[in-house]
Short mmCIF file of the C-alpha atoms (twelve columns), coordinates in Angstrom:
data_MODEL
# 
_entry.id   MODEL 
# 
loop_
_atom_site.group_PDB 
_atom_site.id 
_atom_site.type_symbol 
_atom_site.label_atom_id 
_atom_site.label_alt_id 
_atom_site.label_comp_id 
_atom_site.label_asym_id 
_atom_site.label_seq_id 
_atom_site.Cartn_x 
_atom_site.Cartn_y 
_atom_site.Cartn_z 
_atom_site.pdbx_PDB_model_num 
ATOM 1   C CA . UNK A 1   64.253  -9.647  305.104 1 
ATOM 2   C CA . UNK A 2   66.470  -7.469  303.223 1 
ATOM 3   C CA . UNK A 3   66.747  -4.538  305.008 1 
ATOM 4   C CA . UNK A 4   68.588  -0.933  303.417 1 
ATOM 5   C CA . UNK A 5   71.535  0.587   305.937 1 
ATOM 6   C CA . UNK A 6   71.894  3.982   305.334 1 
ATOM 7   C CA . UNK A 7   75.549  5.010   306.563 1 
ATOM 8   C CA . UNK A 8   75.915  1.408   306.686 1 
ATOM 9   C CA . UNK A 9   80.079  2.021   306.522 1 
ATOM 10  C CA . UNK A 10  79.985  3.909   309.612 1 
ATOM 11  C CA . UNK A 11  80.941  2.991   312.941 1 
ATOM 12  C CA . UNK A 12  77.411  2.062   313.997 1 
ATOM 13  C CA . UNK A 13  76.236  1.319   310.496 1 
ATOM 14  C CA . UNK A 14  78.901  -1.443  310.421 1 
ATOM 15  C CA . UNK A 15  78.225  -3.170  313.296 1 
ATOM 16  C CA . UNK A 16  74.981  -3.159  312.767 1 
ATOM 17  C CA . UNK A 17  75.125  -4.715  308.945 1 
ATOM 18  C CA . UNK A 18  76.741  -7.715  310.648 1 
ATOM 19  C CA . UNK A 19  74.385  -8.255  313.403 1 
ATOM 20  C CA . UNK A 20  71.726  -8.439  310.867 1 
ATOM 21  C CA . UNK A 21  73.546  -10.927 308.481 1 
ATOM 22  C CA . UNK A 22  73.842  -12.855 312.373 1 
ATOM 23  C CA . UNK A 23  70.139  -12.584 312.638 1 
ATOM 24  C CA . UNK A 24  69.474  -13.879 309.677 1 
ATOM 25  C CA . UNK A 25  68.478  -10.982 307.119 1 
ATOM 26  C CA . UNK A 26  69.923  -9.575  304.134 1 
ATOM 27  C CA . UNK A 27  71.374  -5.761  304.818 1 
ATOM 28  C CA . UNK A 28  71.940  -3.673  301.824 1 
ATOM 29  C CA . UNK A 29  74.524  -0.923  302.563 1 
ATOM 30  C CA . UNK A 30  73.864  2.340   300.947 1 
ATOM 31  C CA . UNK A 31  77.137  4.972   301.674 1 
ATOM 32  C CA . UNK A 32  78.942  7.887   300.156 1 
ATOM 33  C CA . UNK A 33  81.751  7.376   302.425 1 
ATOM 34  C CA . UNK A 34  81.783  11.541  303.208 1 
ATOM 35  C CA . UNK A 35  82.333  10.439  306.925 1 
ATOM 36  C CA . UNK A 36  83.650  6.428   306.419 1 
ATOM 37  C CA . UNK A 37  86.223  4.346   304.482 1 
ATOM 38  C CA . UNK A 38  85.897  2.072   301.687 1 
ATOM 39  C CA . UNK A 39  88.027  -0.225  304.039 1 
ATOM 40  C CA . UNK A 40  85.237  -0.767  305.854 1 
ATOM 41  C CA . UNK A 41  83.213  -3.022  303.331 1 
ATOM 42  C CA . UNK A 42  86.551  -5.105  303.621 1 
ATOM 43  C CA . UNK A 43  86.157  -5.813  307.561 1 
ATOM 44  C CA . UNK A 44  82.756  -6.536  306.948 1 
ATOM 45  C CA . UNK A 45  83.889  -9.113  304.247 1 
ATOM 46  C CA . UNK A 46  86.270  -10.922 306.610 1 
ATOM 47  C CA . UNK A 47  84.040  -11.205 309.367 1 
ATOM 48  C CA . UNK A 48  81.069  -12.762 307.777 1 
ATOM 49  C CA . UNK A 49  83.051  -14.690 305.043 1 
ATOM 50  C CA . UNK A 50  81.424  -13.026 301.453 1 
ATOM 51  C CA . UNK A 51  80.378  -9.985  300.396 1 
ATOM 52  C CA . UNK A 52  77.639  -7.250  301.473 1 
ATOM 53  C CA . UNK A 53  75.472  -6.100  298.609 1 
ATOM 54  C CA . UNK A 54  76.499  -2.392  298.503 1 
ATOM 55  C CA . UNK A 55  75.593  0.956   296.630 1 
ATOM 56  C CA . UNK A 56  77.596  3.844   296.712 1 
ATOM 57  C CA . UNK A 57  75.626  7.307   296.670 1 
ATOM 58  C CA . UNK A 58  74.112  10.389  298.557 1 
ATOM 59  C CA . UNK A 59  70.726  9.706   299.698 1 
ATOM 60  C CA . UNK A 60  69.826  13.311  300.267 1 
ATOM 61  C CA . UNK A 61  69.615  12.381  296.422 1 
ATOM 62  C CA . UNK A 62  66.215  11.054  295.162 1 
ATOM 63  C CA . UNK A 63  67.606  9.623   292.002 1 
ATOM 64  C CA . UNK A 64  70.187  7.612   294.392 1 
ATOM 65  C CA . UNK A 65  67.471  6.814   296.590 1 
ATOM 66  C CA . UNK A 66  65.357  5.392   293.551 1 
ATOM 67  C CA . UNK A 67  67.902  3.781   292.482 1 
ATOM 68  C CA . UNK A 68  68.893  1.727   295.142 1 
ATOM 69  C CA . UNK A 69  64.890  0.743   295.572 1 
ATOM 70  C CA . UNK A 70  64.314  -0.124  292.260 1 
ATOM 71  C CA . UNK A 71  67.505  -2.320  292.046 1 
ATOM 72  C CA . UNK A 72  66.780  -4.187  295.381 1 
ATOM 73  C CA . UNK A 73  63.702  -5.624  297.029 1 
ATOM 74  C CA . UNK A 74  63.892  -3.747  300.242 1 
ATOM 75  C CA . UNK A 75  61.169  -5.123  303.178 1 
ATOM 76  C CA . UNK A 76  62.763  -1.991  306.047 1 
ATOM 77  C CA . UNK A 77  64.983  0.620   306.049 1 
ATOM 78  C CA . UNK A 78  67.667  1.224   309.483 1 
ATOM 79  C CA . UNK A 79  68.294  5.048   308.599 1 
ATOM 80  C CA . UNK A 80  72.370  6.113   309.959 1 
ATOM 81  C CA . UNK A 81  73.571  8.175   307.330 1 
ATOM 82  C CA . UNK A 82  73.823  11.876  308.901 1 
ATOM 83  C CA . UNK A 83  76.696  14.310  309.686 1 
ATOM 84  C CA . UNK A 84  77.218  14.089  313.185 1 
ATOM 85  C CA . UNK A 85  79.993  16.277  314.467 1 
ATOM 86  C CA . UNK A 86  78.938  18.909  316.529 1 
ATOM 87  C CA . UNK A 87  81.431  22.129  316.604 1 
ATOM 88  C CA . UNK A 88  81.317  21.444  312.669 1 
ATOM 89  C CA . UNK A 89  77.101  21.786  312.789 1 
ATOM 90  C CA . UNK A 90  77.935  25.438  314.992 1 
ATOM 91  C CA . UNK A 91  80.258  26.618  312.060 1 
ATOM 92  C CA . UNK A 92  77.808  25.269  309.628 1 
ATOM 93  C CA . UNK A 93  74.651  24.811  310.355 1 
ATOM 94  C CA . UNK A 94  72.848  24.422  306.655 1 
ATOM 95  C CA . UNK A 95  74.885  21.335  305.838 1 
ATOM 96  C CA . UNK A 96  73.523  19.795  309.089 1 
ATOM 97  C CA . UNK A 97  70.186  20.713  308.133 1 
ATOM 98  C CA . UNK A 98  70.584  20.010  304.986 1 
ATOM 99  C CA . UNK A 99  72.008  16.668  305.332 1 
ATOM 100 C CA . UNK A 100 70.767  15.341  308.326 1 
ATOM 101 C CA . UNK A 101 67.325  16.192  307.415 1 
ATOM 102 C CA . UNK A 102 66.898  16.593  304.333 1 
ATOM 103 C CA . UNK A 103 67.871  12.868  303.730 1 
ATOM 104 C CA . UNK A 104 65.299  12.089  306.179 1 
ATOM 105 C CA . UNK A 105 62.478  13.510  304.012 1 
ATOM 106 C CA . UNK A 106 63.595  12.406  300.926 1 
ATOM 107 C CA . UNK A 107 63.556  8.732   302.223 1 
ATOM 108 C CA . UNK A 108 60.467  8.723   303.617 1 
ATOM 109 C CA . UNK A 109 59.099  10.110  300.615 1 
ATOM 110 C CA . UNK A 110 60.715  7.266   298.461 1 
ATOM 111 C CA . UNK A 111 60.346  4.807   300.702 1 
ATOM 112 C CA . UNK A 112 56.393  5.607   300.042 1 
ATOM 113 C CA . UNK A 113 56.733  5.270   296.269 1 
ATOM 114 C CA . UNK A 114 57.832  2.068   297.157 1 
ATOM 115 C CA . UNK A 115 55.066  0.563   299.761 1 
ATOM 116 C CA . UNK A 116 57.991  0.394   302.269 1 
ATOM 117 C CA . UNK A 117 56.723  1.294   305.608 1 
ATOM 118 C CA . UNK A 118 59.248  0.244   308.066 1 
ATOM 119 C CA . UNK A 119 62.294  2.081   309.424 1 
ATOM 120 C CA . UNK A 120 64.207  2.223   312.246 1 
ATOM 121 C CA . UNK A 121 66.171  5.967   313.038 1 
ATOM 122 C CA . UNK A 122 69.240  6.667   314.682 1 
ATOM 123 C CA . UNK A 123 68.353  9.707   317.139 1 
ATOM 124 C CA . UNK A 124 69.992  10.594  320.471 1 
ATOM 125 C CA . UNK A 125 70.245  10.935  324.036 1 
ATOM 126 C CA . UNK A 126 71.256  14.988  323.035 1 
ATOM 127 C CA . UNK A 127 67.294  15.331  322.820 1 
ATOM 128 C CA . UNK A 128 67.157  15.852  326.334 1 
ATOM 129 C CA . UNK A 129 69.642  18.348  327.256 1 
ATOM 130 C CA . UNK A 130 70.695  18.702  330.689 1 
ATOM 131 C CA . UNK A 131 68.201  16.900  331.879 1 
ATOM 132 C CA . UNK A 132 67.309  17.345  335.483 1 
ATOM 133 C CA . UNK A 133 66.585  14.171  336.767 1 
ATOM 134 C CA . UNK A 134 68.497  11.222  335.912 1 
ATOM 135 C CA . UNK A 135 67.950  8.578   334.496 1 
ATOM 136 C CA . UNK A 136 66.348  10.219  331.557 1 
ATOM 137 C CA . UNK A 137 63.146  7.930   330.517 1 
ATOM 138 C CA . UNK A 138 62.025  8.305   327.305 1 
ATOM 139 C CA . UNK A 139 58.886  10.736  328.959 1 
ATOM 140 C CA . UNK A 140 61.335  12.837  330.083 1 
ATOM 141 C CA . UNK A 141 60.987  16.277  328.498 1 
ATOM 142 C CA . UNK A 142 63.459  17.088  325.363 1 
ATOM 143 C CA . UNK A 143 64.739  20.449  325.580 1 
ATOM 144 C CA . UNK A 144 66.641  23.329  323.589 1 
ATOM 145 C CA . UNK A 145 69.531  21.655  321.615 1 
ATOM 146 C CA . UNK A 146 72.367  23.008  322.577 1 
ATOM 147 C CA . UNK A 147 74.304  22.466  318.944 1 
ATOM 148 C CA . UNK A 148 72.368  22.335  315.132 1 
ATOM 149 C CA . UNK A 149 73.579  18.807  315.049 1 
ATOM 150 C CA . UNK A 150 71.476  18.166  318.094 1 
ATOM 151 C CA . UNK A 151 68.669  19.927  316.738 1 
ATOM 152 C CA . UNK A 152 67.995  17.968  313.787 1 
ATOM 153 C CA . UNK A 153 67.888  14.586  316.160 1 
ATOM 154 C CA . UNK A 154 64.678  16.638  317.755 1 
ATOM 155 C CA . UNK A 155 63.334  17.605  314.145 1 
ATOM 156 C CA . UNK A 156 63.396  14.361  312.412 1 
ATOM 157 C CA . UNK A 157 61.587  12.695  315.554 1 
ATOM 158 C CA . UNK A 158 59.115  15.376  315.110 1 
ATOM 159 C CA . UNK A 159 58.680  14.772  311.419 1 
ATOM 160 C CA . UNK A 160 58.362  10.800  312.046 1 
ATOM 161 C CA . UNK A 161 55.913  11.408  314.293 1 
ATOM 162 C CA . UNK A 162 53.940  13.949  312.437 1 
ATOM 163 C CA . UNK A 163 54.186  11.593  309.145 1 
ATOM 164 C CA . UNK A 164 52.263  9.070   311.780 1 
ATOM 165 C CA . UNK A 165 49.814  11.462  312.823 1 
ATOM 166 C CA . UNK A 166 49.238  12.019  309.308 1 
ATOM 167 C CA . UNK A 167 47.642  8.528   309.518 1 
ATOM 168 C CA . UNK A 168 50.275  7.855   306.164 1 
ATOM 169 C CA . UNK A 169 50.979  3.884   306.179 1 
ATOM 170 C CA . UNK A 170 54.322  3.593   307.887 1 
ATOM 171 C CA . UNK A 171 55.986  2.245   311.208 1 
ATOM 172 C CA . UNK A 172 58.692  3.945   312.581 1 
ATOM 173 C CA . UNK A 173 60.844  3.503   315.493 1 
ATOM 174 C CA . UNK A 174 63.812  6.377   317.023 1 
ATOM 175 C CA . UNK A 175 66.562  4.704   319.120 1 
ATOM 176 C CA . UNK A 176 67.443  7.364   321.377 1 
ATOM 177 C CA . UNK A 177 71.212  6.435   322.312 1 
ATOM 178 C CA . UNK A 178 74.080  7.356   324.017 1 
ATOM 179 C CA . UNK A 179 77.573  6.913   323.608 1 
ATOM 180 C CA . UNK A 180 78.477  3.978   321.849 1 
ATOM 181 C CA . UNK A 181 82.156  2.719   322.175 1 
ATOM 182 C CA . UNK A 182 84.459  0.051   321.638 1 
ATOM 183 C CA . UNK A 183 84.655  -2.011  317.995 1 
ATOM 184 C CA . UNK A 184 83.303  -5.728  316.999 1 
ATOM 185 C CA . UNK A 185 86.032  -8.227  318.455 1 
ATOM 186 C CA . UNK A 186 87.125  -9.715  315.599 1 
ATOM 187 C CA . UNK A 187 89.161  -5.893  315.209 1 
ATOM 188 C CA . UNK A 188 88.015  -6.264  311.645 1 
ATOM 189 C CA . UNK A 189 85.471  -3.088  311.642 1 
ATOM 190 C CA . UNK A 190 85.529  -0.541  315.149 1 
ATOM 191 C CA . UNK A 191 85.421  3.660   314.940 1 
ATOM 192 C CA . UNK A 192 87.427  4.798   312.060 1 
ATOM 193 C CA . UNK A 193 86.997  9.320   312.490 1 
ATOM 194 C CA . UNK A 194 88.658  11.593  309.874 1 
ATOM 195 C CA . UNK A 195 91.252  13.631  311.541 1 
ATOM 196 C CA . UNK A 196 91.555  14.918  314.997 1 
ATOM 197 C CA . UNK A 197 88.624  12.462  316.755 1 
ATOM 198 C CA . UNK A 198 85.588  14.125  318.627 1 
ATOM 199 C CA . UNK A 199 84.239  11.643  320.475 1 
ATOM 200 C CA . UNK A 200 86.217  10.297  323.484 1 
ATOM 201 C CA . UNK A 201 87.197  6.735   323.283 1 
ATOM 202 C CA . UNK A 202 89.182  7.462   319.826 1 
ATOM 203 C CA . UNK A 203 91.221  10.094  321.118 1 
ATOM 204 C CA . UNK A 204 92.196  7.719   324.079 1 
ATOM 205 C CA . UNK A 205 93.247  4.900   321.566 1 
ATOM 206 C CA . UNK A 206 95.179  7.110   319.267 1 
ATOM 207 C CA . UNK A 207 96.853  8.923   322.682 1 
ATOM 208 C CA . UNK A 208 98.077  5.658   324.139 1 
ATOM 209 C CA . UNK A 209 99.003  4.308   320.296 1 
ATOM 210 C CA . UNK A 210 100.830 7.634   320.108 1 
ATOM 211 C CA . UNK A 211 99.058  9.392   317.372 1 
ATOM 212 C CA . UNK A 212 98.196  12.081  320.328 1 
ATOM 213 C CA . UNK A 213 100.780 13.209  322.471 1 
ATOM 214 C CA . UNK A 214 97.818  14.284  325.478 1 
ATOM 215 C CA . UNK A 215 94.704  13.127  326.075 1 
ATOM 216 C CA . UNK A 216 92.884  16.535  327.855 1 
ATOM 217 C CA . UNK A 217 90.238  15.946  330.179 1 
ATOM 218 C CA . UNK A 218 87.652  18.748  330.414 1 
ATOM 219 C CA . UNK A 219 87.286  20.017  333.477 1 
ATOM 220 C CA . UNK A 220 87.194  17.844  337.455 1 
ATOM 221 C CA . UNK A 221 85.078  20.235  339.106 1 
ATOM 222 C CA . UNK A 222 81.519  18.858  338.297 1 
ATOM 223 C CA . UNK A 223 79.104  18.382  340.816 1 
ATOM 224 C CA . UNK A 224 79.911  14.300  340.593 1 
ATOM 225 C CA . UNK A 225 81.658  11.693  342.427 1 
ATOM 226 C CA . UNK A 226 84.942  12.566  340.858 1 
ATOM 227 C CA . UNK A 227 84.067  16.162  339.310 1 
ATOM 228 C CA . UNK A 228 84.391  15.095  335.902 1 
ATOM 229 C CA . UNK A 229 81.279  14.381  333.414 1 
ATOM 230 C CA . UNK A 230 78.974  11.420  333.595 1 
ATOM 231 C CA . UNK A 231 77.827  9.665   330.729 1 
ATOM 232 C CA . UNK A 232 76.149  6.287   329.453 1 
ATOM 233 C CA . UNK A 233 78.738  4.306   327.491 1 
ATOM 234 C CA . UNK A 234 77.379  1.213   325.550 1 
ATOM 235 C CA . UNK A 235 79.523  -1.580  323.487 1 
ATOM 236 C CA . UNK A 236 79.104  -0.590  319.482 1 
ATOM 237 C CA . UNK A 237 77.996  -4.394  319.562 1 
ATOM 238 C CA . UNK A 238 74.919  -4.183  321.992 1 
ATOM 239 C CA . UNK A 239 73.654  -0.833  319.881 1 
ATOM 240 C CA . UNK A 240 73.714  -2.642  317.106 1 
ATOM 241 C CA . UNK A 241 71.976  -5.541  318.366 1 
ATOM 242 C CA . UNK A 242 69.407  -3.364  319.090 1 
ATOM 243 C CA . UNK A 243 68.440  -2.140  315.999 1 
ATOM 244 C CA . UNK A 244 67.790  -5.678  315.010 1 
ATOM 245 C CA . UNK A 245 65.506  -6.714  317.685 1 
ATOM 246 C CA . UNK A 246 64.090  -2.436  317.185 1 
ATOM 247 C CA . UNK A 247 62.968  -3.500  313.708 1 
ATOM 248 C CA . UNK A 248 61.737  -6.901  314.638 1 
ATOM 249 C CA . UNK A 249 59.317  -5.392  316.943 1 
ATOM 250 C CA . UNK A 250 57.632  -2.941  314.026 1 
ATOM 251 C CA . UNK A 251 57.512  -6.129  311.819 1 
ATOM 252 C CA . UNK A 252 54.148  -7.391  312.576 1 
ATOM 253 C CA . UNK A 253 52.889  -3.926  313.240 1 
ATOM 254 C CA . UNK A 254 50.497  -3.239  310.288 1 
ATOM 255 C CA . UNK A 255 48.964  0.336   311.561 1 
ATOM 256 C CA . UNK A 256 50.484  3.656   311.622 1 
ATOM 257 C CA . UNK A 257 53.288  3.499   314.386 1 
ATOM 258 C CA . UNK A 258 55.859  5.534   316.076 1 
ATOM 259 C CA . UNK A 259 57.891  4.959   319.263 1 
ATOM 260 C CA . UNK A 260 60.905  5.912   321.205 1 
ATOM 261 C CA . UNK A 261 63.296  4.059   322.907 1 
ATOM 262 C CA . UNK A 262 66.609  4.377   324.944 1 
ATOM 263 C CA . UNK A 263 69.374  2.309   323.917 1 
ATOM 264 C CA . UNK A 264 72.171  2.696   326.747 1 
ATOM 265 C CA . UNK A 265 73.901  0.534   329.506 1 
ATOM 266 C CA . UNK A 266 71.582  2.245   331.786 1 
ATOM 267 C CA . UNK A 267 74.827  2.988   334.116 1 
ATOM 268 C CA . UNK A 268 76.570  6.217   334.780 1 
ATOM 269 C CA . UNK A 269 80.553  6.390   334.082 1 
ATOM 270 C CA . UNK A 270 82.769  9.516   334.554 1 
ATOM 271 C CA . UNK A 271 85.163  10.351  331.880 1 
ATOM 272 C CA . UNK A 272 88.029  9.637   334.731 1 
ATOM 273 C CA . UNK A 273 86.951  6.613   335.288 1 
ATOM 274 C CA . UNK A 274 86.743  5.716   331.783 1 
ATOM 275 C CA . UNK A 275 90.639  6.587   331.262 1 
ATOM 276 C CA . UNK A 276 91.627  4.569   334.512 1 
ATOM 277 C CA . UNK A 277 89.312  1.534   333.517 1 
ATOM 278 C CA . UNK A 278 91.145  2.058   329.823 1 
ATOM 279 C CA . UNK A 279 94.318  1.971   331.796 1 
ATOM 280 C CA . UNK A 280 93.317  -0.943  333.962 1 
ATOM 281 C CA . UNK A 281 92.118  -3.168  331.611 1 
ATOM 282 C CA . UNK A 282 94.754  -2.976  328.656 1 
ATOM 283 C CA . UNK A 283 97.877  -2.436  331.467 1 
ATOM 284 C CA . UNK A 284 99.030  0.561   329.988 1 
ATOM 285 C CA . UNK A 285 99.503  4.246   331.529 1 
ATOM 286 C CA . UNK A 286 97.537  6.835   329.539 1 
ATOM 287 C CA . UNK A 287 99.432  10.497  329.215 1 
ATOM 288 C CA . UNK A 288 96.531  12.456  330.349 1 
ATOM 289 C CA . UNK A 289 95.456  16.094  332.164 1 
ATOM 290 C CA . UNK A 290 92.609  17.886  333.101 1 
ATOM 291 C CA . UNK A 291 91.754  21.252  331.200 1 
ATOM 292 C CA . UNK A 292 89.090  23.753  331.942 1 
ATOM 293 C CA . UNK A 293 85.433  22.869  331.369 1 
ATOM 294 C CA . UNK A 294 84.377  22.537  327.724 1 
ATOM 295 C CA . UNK A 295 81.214  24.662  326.799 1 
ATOM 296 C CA . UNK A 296 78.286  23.128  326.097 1 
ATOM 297 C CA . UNK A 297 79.246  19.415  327.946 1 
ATOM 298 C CA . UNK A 298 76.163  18.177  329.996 1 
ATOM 299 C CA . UNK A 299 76.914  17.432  333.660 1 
ATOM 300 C CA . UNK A 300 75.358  13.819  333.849 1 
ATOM 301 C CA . UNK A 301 73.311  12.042  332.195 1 
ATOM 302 C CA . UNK A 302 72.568  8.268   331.916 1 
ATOM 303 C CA . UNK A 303 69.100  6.204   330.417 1 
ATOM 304 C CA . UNK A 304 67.141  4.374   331.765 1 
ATOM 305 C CA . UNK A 305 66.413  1.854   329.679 1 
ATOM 306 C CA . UNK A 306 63.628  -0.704  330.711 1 
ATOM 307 C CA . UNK A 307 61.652  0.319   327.906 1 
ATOM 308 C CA . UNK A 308 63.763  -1.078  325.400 1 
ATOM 309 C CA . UNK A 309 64.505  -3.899  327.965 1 
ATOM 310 C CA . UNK A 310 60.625  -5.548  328.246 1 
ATOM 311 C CA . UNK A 311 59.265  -4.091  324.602 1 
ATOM 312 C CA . UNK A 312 61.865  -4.934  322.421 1 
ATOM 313 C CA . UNK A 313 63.099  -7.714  324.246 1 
ATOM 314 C CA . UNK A 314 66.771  -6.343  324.305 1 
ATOM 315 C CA . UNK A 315 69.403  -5.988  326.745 1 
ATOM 316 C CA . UNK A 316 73.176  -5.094  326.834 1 
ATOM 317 C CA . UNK A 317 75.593  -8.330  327.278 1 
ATOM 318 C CA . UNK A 318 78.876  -6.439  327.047 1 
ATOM 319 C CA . UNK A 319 80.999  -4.497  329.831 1 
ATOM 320 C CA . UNK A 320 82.549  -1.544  329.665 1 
ATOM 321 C CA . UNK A 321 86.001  -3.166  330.437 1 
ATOM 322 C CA . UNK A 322 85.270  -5.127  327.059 1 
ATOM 323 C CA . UNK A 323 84.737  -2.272  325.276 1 
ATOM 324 C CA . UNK A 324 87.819  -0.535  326.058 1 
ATOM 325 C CA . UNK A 325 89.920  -4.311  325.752 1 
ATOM 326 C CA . UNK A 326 87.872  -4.377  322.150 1 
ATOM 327 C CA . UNK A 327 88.967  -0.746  320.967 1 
ATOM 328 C CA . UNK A 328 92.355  -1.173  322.007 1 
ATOM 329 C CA . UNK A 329 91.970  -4.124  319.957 1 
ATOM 330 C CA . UNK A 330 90.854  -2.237  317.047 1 
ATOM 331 C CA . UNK A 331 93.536  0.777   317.428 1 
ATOM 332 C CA . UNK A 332 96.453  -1.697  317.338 1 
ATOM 333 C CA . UNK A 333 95.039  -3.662  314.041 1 
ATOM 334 C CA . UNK A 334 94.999  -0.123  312.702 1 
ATOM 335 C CA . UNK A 335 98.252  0.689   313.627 1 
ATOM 336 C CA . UNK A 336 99.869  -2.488  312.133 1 
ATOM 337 C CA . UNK A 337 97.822  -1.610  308.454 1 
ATOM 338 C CA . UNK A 338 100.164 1.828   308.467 1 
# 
């Protein structure tokens, strides 16, 4: 099937563009590279041995959108492009709006111009807050967002599953997810963040490469095994994995459909244990210290993830200690292209 990746030069997006050349379908990469590298379409290139058919443009933009639908014969649509950094969505909270959902509405829309009814949607684990039983199902109730960015992850499942109550012709599927880490193990594509990284695993890299000088850890007086925060990391490679086997499962689904799913490791890590398992596994000592608590960081929270396990037929395969050897990896490759 040829199947359109929105954001499909992002971290995820990536990933998940070669999985589904692996599988056995054609992925069409749609990107405006606001938050990814042309660089990226290169990796992709040396890993699968030829070129992805690409299109660069803003699909918050119908004409782009149109354009890209007319050009190619798309059968599905897996739906990453969004802005996702969250102090950025508290200073400005439009362009998240904006962006994140806007696009959203303007592909649907398109998408039914075209008698394309399938998509699969990057959402998030961030729908449930701090949730107060763990492991968060996918019953378990979403609450307030605690960040705009956050928010629209709980609006555009709401507007998927309004378009669906609608009784309007389309199946849709939300991954909720956690925190993916670690890069494809060729080192030919892994997480690639403009500037200062926000997510974790980067910032460790680039500390121990020496683009850092400390790594801070926020805060060791949680109410956990270790006092700092628990989360559900998941190799880049397994997430993307299952997106495939998400929109495999809405394939043969002719009715209006919606569903959620978690897509973790279904395990709980602290953040300290992630640094001394980085530490562990690549020999190296990390230059690191513990700050005060960061507002707005959830406790704990980890998925569970059965669901996704017996309905899609999907499963993680890859380790956290692989993840961390395979982002190493990826930070070194980088460092040897400066």
């Amino acid at each position: 099937m040829n199947i359109l990746v929105t954001g499909g030069a992002g971290f995820i997006g990536s990933h998940t563009v070669v999985e589904l050349k692996n599988a056995g379908h054609t992925p069409i990469i749609l990107d405006d590279f606001s938050n990814s590298d042309p660089s990226v379409l290169e990796g992709i290139e040396r890993i699968l041995g030829h070129k992805v058919a690409f299109f660069q443009g803003d699909c918050t933009e119908e004409s782009v959108l149109r354009t890209v639908f007319e050009k190619y014969s798309i059968d599905g649509v897996i739906h990453f492009a969004a802005a996702k950094a969250v102090g950025e969505s508290v200073q400005n909270p439009l362009k998240y709006y904006d962006l994140n959902i806007g696009s959203l509405i303007r592909l649907i829309q398109v998408m039914g111009e075209f008698k394309v009814s399938k998509l699969v949607f990057s959402s998030s684990c961030t729908v449930y807050g701090e949730p107060e039983v763990i492991p968060v199902t996918e019953e378990t109730p979403r609450k307030p967002a605690n960040s705009p960015y956050g928010n629209t992850k709980s609006i555009a499942e709401d507007i998927l599953r309004d378009v669906i109550i609608s009784k309007q012709d389309f199946q849709f599927i939300a991954l909720r997810y956690f925190n993916p880490i670690g890069a494809h193990e060729s080192a030919e594509i892994g997480e690639l963040p403009n500037g200062v990284p926000s997510n974790l695993v980067p910032y460790i890299t680039q500390t121990a490469i020496g683009l850092r000088e400390q790594l801070t850890i926020f805060g060791d007086d949680y109410d956990t095994p270790d006092g700092t925060n628990i989360r559900d990391f998941i190799h880049v490679v397994d997430l993307a994995k299952a997106h495939i086997a998400a929109f495999e499962y809405i394939n043969d689904k002719e009715d209006p459909f919606f569903d959620v799913f978690n897509v973790g490791s279904g395990l709980g890590n602290s953040v300290l244990e992630l640094v001394t398992t980085f530490e562990e596994v690549n020999d190296l000592k990390l230059n690191y210290t513990i700050g005060p608590r960061r507002s707005g960081d959830t406790v704990k929270i980890y998925g569970d993830v059965s669901k996704a396990n017996n309905l899609l037929n999907w499963k993680t395969e890859k380790t956290l200690q692989e993840a961390l050897k395979d982002a190493w990896r990826w930070e070194q490759k980088l460092a040897l292209k400066k």
